[in-house]
SEKOLDO-121672 format. One record per atom (N, C-alpha, C, O): residue number from 1; residue in one letter; y, x, z. Coordinates in steps of 0.02 Angstrom, whole numbers, plus 50000, padded with zeros to 5 digits. Example, Ala and Ser with C-alpha at 12.3 -4.5 7.8 and 13.67 -1.06 7.14 Angstrom:
+------+------+-------+-------+-------+
: resi : resn :    c2 :    c1 :    c3 :
+------+------+-------+-------+-------+
:    1 :    A : 49716 : 50660 : 50390 :
:    1 :    A : 49775 : 50615 : 50390 :
:    1 :    A : 49835 : 50660 : 50390 :
:    1 :    A : 49834 : 50712 : 50423 :
:    2 :    S : 49888 : 50642 : 50354 :
:    2 :    S : 49947 : 50684 : 50357 :
:    2 :    S : 50002 : 50645 : 50394 :
:    2 :    S : 50057 : 50670 : 50402 :
+------+------+-------+-------+-------+
//
This chain:
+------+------+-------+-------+-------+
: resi : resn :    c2 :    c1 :    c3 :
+------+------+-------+-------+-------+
:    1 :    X : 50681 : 56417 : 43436 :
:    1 :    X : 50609 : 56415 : 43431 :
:    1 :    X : 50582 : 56478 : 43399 :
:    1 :    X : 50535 : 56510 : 43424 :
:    2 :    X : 50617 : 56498 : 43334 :
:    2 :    X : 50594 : 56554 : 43301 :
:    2 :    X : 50581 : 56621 : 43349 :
:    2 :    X : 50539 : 56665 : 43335 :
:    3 :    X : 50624 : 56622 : 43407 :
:    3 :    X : 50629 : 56685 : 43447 :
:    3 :    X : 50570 : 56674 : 43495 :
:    3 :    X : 50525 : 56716 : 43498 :
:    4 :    X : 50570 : 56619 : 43532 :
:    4 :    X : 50492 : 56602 : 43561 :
:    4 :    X : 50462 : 56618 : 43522 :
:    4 :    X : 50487 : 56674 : 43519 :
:    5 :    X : 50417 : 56620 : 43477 :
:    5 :    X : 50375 : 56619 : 43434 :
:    5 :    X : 50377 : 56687 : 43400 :
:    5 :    X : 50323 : 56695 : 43372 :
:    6 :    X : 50419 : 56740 : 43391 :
:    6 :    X : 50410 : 56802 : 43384 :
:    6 :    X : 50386 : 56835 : 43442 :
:    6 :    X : 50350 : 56885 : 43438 :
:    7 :    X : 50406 : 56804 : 43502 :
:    7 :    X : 50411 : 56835 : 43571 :
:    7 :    X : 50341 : 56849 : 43598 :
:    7 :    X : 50315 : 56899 : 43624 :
:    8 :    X : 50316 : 56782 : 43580 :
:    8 :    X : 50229 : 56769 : 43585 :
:    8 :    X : 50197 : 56797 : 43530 :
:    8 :    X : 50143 : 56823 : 43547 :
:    9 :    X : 50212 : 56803 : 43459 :
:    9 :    X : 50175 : 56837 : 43426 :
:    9 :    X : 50169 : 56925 : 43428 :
:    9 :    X : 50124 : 56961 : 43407 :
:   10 :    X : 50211 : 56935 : 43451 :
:   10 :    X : 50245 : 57012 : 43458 :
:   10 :    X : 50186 : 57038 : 43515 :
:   10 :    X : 50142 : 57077 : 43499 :
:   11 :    X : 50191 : 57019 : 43562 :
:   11 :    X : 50165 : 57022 : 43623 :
:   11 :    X : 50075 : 57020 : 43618 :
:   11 :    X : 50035 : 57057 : 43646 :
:   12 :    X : 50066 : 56966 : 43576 :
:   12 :    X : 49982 : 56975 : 43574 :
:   12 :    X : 49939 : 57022 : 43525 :
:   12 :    X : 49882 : 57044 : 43528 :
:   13 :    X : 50008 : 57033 : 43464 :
:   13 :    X : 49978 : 57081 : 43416 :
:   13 :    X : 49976 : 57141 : 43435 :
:   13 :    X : 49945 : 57186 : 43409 :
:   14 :    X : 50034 : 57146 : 43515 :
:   14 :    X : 50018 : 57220 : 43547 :
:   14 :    X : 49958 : 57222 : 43576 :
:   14 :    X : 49921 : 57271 : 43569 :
:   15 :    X : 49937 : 57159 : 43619 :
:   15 :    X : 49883 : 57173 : 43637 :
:   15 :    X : 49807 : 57181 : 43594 :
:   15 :    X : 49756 : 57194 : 43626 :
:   16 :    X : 49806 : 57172 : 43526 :
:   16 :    X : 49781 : 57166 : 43481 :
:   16 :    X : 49733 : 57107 : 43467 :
:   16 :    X : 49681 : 57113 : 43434 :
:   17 :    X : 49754 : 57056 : 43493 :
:   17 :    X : 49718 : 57005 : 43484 :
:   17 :    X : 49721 : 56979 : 43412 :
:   17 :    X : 49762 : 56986 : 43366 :
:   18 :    X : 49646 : 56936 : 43419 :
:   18 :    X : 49626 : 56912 : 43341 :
:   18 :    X : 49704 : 56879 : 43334 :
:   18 :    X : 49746 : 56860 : 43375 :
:   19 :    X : 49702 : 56883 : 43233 :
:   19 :    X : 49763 : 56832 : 43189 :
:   19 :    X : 49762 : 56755 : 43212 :
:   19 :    X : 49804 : 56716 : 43233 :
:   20 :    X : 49673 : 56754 : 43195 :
:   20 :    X : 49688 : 56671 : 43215 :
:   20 :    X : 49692 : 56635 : 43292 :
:   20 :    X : 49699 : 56574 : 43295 :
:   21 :    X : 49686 : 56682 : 43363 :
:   21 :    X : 49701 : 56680 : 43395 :
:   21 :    X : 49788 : 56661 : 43398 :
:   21 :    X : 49818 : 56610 : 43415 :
:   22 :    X : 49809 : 56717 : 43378 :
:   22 :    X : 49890 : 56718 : 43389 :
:   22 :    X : 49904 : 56668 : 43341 :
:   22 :    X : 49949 : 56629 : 43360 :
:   23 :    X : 49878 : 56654 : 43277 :
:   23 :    X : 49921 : 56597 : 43256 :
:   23 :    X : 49908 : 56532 : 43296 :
:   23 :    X : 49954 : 56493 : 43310 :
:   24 :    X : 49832 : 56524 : 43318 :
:   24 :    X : 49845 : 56459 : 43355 :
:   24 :    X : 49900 : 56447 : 43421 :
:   24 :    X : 49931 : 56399 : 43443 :
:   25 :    X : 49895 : 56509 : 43435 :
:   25 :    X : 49968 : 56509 : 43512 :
:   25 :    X : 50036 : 56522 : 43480 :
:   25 :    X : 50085 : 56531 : 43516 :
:   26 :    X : 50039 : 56524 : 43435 :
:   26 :    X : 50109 : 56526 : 43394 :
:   26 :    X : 50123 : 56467 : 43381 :
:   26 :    X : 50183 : 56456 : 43388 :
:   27 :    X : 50089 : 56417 : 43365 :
:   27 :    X : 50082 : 56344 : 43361 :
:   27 :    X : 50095 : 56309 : 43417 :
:   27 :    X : 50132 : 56260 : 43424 :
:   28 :    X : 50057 : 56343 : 43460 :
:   28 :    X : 50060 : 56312 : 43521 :
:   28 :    X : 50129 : 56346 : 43554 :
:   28 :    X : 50171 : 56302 : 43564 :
:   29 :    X : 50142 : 56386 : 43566 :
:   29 :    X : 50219 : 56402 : 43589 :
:   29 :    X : 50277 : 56327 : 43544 :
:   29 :    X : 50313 : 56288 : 43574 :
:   30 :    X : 50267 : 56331 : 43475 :
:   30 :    X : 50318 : 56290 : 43425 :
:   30 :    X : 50306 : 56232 : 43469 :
:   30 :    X : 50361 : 56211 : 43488 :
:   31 :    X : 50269 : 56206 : 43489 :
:   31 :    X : 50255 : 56144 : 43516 :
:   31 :    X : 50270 : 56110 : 43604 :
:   31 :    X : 50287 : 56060 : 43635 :
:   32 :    X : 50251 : 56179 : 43610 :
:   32 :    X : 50299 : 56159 : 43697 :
:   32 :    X : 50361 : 56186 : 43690 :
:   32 :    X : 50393 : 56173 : 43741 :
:   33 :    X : 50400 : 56222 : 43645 :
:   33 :    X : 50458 : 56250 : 43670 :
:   33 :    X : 50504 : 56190 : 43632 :
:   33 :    X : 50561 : 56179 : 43653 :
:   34 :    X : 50477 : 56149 : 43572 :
:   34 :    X : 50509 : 56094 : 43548 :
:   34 :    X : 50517 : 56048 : 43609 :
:   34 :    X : 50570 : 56034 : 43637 :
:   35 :    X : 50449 : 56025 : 43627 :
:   35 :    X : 50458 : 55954 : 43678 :
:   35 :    X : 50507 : 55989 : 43735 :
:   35 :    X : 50558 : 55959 : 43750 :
:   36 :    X : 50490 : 56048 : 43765 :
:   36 :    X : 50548 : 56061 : 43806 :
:   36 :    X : 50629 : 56036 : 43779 :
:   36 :    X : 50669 : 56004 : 43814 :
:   37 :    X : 50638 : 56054 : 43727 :
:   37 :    X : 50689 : 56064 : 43710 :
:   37 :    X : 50724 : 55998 : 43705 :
:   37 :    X : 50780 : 55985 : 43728 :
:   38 :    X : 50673 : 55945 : 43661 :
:   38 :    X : 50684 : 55885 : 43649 :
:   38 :    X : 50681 : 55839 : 43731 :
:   38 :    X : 50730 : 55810 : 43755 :
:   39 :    X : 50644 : 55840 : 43749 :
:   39 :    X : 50616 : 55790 : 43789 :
:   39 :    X : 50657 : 55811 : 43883 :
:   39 :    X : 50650 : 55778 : 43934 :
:   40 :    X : 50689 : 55864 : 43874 :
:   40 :    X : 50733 : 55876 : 43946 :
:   40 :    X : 50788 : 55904 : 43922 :
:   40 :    X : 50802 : 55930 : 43868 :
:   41 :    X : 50831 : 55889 : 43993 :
:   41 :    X : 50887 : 55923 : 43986 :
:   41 :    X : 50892 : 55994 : 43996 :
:   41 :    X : 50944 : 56011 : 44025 :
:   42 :    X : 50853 : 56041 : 43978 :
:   42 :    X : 50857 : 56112 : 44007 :
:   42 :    X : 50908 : 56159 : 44012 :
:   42 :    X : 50928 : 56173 : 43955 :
:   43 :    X : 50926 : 56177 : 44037 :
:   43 :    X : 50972 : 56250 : 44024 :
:   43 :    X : 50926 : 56307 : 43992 :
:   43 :    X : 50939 : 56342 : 43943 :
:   44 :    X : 50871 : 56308 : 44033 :
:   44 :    X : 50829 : 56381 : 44016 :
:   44 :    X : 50757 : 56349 : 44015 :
:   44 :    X : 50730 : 56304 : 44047 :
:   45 :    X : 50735 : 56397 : 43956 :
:   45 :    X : 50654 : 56371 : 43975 :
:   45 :    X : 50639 : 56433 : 43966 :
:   45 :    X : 50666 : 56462 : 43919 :
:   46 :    X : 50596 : 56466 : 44004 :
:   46 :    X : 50546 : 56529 : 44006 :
:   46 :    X : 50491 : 56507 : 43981 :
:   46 :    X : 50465 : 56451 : 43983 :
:   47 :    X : 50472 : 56570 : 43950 :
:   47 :    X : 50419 : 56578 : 43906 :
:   47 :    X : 50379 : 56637 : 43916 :
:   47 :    X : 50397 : 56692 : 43893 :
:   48 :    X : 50308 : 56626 : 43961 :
:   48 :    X : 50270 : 56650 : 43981 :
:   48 :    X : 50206 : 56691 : 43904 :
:   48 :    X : 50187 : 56651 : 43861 :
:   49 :    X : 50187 : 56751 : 43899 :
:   49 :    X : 50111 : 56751 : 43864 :
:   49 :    X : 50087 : 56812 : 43902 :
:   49 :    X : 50114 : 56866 : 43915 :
:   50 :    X : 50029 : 56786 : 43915 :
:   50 :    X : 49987 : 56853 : 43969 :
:   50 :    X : 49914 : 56829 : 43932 :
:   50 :    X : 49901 : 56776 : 43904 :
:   51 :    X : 49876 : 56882 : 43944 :
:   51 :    X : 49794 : 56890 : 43913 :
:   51 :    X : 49759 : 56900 : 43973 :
:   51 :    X : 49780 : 56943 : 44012 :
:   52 :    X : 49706 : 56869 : 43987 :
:   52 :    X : 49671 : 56906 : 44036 :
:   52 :    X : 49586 : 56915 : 44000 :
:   52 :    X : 49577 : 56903 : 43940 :
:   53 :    X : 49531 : 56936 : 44044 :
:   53 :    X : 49471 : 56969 : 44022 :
:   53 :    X : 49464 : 56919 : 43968 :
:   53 :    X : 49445 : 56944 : 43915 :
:   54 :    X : 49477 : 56837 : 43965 :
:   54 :    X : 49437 : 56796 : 43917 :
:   54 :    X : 49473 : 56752 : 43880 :
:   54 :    X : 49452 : 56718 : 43833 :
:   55 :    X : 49550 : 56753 : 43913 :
:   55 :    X : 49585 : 56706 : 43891 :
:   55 :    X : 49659 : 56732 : 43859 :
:   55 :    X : 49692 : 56779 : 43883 :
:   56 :    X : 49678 : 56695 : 43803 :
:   56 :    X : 49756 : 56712 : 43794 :
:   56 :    X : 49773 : 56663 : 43809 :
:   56 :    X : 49743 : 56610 : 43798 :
:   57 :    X : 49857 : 56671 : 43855 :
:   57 :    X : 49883 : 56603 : 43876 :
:   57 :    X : 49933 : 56594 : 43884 :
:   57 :    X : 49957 : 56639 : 43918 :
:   58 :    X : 49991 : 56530 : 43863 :
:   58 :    X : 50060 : 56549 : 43845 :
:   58 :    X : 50074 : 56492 : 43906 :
:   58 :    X : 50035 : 56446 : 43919 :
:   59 :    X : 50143 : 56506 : 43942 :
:   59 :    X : 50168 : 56445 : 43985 :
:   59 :    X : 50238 : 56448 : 43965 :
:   59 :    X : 50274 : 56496 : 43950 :
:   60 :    X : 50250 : 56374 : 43971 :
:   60 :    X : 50296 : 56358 : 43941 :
:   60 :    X : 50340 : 56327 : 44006 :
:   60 :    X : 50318 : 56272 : 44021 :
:   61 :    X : 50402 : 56351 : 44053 :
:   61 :    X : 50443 : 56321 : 44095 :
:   61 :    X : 50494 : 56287 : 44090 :
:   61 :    X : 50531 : 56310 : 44047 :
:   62 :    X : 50522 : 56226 : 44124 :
:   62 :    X : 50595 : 56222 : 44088 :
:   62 :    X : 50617 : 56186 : 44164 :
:   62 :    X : 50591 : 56198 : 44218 :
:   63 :    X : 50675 : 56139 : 44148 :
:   63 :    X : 50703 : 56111 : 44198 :
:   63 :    X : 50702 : 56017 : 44201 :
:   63 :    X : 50737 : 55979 : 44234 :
:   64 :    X : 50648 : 56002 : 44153 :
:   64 :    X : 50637 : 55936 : 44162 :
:   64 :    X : 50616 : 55907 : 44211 :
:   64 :    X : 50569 : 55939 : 44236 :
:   65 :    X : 50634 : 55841 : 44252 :
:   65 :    X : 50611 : 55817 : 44269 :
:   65 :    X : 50606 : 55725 : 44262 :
:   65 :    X : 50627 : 55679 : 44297 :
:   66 :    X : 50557 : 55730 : 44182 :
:   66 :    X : 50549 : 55664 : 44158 :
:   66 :    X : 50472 : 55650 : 44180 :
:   66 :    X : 50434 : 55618 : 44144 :
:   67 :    X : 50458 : 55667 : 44221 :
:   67 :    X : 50357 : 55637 : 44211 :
:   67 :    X : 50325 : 55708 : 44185 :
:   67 :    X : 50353 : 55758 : 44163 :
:   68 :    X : 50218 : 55689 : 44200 :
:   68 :    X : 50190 : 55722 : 44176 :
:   68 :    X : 50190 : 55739 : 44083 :
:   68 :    X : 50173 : 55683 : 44065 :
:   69 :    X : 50195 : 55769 : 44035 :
:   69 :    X : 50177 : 55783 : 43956 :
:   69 :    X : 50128 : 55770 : 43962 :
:   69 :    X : 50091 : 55803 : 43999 :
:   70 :    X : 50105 : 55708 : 43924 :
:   70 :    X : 50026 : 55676 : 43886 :
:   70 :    X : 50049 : 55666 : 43805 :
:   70 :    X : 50099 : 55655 : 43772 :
:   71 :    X : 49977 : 55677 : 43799 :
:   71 :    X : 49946 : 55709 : 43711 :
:   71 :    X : 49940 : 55618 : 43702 :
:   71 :    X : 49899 : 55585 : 43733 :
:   72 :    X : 49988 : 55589 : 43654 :
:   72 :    X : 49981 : 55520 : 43603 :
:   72 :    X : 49955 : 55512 : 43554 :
:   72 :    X : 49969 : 55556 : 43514 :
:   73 :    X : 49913 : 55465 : 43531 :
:   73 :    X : 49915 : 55451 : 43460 :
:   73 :    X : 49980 : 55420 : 43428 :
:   73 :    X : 50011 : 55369 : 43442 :
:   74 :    X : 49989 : 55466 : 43383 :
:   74 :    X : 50065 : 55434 : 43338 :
:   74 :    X : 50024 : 55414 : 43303 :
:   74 :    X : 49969 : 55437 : 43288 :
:   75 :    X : 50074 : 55331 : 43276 :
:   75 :    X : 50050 : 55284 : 43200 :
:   75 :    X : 50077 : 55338 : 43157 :
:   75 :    X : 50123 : 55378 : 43166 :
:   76 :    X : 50023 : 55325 : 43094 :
:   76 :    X : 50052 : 55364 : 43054 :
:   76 :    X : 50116 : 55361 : 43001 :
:   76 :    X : 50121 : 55405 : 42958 :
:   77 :    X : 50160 : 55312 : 43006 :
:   77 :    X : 50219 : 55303 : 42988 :
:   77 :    X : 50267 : 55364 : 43029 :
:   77 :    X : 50313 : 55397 : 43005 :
:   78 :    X : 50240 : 55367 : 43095 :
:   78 :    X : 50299 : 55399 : 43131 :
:   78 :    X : 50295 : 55486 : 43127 :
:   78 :    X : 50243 : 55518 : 43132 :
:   79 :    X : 50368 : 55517 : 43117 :
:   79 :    X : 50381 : 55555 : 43102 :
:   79 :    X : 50360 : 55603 : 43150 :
:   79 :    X : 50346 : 55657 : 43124 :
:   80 :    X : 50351 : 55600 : 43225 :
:   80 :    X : 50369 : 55638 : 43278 :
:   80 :    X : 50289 : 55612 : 43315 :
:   80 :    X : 50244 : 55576 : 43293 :
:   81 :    X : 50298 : 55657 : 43390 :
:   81 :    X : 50222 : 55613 : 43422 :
:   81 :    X : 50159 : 55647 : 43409 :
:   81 :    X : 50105 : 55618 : 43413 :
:   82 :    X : 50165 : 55710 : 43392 :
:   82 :    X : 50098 : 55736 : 43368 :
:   82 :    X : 50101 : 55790 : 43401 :
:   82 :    X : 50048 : 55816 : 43387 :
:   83 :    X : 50139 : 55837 : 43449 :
:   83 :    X : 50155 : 55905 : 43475 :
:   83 :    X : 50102 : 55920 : 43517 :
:   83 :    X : 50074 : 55974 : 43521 :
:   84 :    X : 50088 : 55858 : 43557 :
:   84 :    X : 50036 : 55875 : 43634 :
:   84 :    X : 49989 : 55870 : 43599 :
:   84 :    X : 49957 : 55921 : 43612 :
:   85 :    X : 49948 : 55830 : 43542 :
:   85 :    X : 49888 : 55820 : 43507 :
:   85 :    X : 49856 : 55880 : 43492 :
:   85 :    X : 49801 : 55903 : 43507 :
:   86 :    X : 49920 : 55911 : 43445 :
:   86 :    X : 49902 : 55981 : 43408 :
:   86 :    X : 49890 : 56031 : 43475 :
:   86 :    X : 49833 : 56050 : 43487 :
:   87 :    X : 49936 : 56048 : 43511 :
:   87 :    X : 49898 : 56056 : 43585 :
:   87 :    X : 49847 : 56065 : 43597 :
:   87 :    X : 49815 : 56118 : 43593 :
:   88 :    X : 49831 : 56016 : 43613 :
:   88 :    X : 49756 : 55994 : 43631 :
:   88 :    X : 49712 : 56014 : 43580 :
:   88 :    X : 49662 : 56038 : 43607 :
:   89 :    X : 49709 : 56014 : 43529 :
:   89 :    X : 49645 : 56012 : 43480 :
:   89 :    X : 49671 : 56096 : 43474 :
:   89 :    X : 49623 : 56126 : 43450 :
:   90 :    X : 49710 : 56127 : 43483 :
:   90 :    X : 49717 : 56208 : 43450 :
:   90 :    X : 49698 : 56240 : 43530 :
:   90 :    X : 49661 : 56290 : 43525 :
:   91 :    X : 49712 : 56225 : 43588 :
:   91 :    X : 49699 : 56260 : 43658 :
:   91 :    X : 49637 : 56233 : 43675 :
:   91 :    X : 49618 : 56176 : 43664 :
:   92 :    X : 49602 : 56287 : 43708 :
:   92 :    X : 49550 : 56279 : 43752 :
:   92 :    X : 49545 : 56240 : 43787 :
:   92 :    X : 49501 : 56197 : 43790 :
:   93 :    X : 49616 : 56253 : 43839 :
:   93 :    X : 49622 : 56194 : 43890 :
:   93 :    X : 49702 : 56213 : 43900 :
:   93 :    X : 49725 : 56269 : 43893 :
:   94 :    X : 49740 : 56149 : 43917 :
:   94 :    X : 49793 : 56152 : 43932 :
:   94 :    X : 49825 : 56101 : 43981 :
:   94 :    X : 49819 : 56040 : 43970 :
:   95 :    X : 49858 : 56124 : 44035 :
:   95 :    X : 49889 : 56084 : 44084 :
:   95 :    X : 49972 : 56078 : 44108 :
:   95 :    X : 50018 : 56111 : 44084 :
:   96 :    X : 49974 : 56048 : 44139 :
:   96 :    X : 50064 : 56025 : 44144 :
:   96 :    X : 50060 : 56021 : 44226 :
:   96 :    X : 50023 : 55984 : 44258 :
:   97 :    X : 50097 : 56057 : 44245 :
:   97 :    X : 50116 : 56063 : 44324 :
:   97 :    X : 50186 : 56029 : 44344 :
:   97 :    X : 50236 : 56055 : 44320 :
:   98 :    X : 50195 : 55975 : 44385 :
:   98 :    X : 50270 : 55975 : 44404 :
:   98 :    X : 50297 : 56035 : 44463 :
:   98 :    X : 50261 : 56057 : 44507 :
:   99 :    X : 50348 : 56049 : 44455 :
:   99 :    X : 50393 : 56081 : 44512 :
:   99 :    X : 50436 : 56074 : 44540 :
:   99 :    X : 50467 : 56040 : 44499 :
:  100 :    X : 50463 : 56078 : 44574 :
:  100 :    X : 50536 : 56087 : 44621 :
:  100 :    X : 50595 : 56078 : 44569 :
:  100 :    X : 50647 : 56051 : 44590 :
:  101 :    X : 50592 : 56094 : 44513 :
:  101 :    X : 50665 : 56091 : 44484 :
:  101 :    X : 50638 : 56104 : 44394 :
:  101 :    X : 50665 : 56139 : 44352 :
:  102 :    X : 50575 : 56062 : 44389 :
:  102 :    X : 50542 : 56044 : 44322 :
:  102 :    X : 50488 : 56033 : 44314 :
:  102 :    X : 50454 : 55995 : 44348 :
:  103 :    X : 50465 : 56076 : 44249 :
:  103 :    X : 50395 : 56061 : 44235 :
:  103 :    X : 50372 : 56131 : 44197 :
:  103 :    X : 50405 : 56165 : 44158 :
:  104 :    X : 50295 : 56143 : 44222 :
:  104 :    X : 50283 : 56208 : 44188 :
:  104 :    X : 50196 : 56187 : 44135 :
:  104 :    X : 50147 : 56165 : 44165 :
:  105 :    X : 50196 : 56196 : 44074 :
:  105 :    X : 50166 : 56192 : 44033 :
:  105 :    X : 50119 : 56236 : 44027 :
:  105 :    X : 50147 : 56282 : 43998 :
:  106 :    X : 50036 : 56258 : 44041 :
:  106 :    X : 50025 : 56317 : 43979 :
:  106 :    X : 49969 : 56286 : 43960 :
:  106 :    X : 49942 : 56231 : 43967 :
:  107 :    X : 49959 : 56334 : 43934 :
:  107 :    X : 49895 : 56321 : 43876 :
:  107 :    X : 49878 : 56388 : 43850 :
:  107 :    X : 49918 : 56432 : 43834 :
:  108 :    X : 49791 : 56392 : 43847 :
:  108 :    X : 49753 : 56462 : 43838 :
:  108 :    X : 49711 : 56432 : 43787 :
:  108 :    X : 49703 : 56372 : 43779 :
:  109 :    X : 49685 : 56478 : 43755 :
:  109 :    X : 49620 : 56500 : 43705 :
:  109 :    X : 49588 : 56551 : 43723 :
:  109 :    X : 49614 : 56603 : 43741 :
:  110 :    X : 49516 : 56538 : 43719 :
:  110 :    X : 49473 : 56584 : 43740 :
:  110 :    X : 49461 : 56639 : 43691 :
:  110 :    X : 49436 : 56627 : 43636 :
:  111 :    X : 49477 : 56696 : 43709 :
:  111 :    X : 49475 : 56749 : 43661 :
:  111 :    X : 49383 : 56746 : 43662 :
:  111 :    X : 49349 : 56732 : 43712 :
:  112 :    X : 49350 : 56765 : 43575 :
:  112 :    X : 49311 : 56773 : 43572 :
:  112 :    X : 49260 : 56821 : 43588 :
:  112 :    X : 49292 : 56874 : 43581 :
:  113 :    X : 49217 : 56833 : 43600 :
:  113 :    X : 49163 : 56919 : 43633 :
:  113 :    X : 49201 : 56942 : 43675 :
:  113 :    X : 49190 : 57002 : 43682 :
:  114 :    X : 49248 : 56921 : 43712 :
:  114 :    X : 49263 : 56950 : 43775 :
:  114 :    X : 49232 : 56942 : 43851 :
:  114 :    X : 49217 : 56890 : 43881 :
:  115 :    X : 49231 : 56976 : 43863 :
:  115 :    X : 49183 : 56972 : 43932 :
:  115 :    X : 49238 : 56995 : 44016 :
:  115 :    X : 49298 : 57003 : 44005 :
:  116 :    X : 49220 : 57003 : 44073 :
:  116 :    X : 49277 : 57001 : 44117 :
:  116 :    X : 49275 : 57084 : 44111 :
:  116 :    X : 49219 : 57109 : 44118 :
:  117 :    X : 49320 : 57122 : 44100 :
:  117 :    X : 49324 : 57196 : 44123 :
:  117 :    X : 49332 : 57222 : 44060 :
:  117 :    X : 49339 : 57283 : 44053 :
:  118 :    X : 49333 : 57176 : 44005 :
:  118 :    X : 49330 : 57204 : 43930 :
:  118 :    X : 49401 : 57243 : 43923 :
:  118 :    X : 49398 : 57289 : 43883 :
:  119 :    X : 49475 : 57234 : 43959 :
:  119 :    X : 49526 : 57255 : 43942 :
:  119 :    X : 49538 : 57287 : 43972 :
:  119 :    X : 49592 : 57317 : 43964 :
+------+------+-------+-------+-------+
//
């Protein structure tokens, strides 16, 4: 996880995107590259981060094929169950694609005062 998560932070501080931008997709990388990890059998999961005019946006690939990833309410006794939530409340918008031989994750934040042609 730690190497995801340098990989994506590395990458947006080149592009010089805001701190609290990258920390929220640093979060958000910790969070799909866990459930990947946990929740399929993967060999490999790729780990996508690209910026475009308005958006930063990380995708997360692997080789699951358990179902669509939906955001739960965990009781609060339970330890686990909170990954897609935080998700959701830290990304703009985020979606889950199935494929041929898994599932591909991303999730963007809208970079702020950016406009299309700004980069």
């Amino acid at each position: 996880m730690a190497h995801a998560r340098a990989h994506a932070v590395d990458a947006l501080r080149e592009w010089q995107i805001d701190d609290d931008i990258v920390e929220a997709l640093r979060l958000i990388v910790s969070e799909l590259v866990t459930n990947a990890v946990v929740h399929t059998a993967s060999r490999t999961i790729e780990i996508t981060v690209s910026v475009t005019a308005t958006e930063a946006i990380v995708t997360v690939t692997d080789q699951g094929l358990f179902g669509t990833p939906a955001a739960r309410k965990a009781r609060p006794e339970e330890e686990h169950g909170r990954g897609l939530a935080l998700v959701e409340a830290l990304a703009t918008r985020w979606e889950s694609s199935p494929l041929a031989d898994g599932t591909q994750v991303e999730a963007a934040v809208t970079l702020p005062g950016r406009t299309a042609g700004a980069l």
